[in-house]
C-alpha positions in Angstrom: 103.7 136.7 88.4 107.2 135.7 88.5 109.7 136.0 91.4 110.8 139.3 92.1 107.5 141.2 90.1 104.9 143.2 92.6 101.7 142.4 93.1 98.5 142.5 94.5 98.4 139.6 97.3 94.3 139.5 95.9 95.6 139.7 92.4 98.0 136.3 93.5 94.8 135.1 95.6 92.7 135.3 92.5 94.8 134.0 90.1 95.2 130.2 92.2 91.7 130.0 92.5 91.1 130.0 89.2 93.6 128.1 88.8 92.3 125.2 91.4 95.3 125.8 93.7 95.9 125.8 97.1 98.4 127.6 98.7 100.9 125.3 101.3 100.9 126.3 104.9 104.3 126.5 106.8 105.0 123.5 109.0 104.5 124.2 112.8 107.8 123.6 114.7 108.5 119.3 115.3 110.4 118.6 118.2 113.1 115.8 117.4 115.0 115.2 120.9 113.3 111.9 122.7 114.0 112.1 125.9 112.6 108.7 126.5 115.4 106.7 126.4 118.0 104.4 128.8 121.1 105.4 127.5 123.4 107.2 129.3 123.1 111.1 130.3 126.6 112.8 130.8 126.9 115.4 133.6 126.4 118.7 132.2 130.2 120.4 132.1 128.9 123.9 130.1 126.5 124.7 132.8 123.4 125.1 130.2 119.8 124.5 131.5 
């Protein structure tokens, strides 16, 4: 079950429970601006919201 060979996503499902794994779920989206913060804000010269 290589990358790049077909198969059955129950086959794949089947296969990691016997062997006692878990497959990872993708990360939700993490917001990194803080907007709490006393620096400076410069005007906003492109016009973007």
């Amino acid at each position: 079950m290589g990358q790049g060979n077909a198969c059955n996503r129950k086959t794949v499902a089947a296969s990691l429970n016997r062997q006692g794994l878990v497959a990872k779920a993708a990360r939700k989206f993490k917001a990194t601006t803080n907007s709490n913060h006393n620096l400076a804000v410069f005007d906003n010269l492109l016009g973007q919201n």
